[in-house]
C-alpha positions as CSV (number, residue, x, y, z in Angstrom):
1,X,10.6,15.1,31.6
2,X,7.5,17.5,30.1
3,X,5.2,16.5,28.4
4,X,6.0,17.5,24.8
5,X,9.8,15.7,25.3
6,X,7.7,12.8,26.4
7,X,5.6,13.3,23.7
8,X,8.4,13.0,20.8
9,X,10.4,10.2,22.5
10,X,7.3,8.3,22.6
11,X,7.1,9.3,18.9
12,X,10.5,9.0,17.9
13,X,10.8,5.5,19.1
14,X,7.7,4.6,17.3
15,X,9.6,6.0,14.3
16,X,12.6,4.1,15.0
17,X,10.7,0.9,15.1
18,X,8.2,1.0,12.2
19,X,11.6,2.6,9.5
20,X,13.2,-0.6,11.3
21,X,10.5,-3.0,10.7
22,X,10.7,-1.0,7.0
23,X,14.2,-1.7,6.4
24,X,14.5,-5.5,7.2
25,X,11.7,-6.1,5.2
26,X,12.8,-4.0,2.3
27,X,16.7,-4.4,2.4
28,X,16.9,-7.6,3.9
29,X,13.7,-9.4,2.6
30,X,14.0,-7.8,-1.0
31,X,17.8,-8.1,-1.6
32,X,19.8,-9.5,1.2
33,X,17.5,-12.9,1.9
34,X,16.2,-12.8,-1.2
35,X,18.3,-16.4,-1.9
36,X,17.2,-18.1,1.1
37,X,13.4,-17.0,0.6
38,X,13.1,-17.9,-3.2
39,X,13.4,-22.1,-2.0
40,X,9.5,-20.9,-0.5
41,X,7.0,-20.7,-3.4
42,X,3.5,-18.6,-2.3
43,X,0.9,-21.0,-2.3
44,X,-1.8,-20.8,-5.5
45,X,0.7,-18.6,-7.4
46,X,3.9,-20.1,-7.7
47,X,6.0,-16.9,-6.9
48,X,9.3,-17.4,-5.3
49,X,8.8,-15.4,-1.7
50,X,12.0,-13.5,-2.5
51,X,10.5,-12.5,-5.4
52,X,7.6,-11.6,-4.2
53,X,9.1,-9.2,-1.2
54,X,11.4,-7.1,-3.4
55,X,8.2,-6.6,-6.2
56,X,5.4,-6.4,-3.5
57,X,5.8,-7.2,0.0
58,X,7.3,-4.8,0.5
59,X,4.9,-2.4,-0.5
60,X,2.1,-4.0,1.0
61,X,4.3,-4.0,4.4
62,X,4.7,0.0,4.2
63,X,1.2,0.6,3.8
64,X,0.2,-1.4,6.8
65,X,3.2,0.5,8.4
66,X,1.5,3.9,7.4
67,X,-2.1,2.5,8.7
68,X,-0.2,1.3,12.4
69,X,1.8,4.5,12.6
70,X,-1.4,6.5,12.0
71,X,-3.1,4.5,14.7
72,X,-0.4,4.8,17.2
73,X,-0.1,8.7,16.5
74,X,-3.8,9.3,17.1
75,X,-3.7,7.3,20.5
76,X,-0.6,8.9,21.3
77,X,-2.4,12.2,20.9
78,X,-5.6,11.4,23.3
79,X,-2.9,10.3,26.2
80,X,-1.3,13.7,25.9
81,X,-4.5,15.8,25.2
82,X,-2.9,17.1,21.8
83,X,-5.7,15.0,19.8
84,X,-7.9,16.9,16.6
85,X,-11.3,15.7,17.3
């Protein structure tokens, strides 16, 4: 395999993971377990953790996505000499 199809499998199964990781915490967390996880209040606040994922979790889980994917990108890059330094 060469090195730039290496480069965007390695890529494209990063993708595949994080959008997964995305989805079951959106979709599943948000709507589909949303029952089951509003019998667990957040401690301090009193917010049913259904709740919580569809409003905010969710969010918060996307931006920590964007921060990993970012991280695995630019250490992707320096294994295949492609990084902007």
């Amino acid at each position: 395999m060469s090195d730039s199809n290496a480069y965007w499998a390695r890529n494209l199964r990063y993708l595949g993971i994080l959008l997964s990781i995305w989805f079951v915490v959106s979709y599943g967390f948000g709507i589909l377990f949303a029952d089951a996880l509003n019998a667990i209040r957040i401690p301090g606040t009193g917010f049913k953790l259904g709740f919580w994922f569809a409003q905010q979790g969710s969010i918060y889980v996307f931006v920590v996505l964007i921060f990993v994917y970012a991280r695995l990108m630019n250490r992707l890059d320096r294994e295949f000499g492609v990084a902007e330094e």
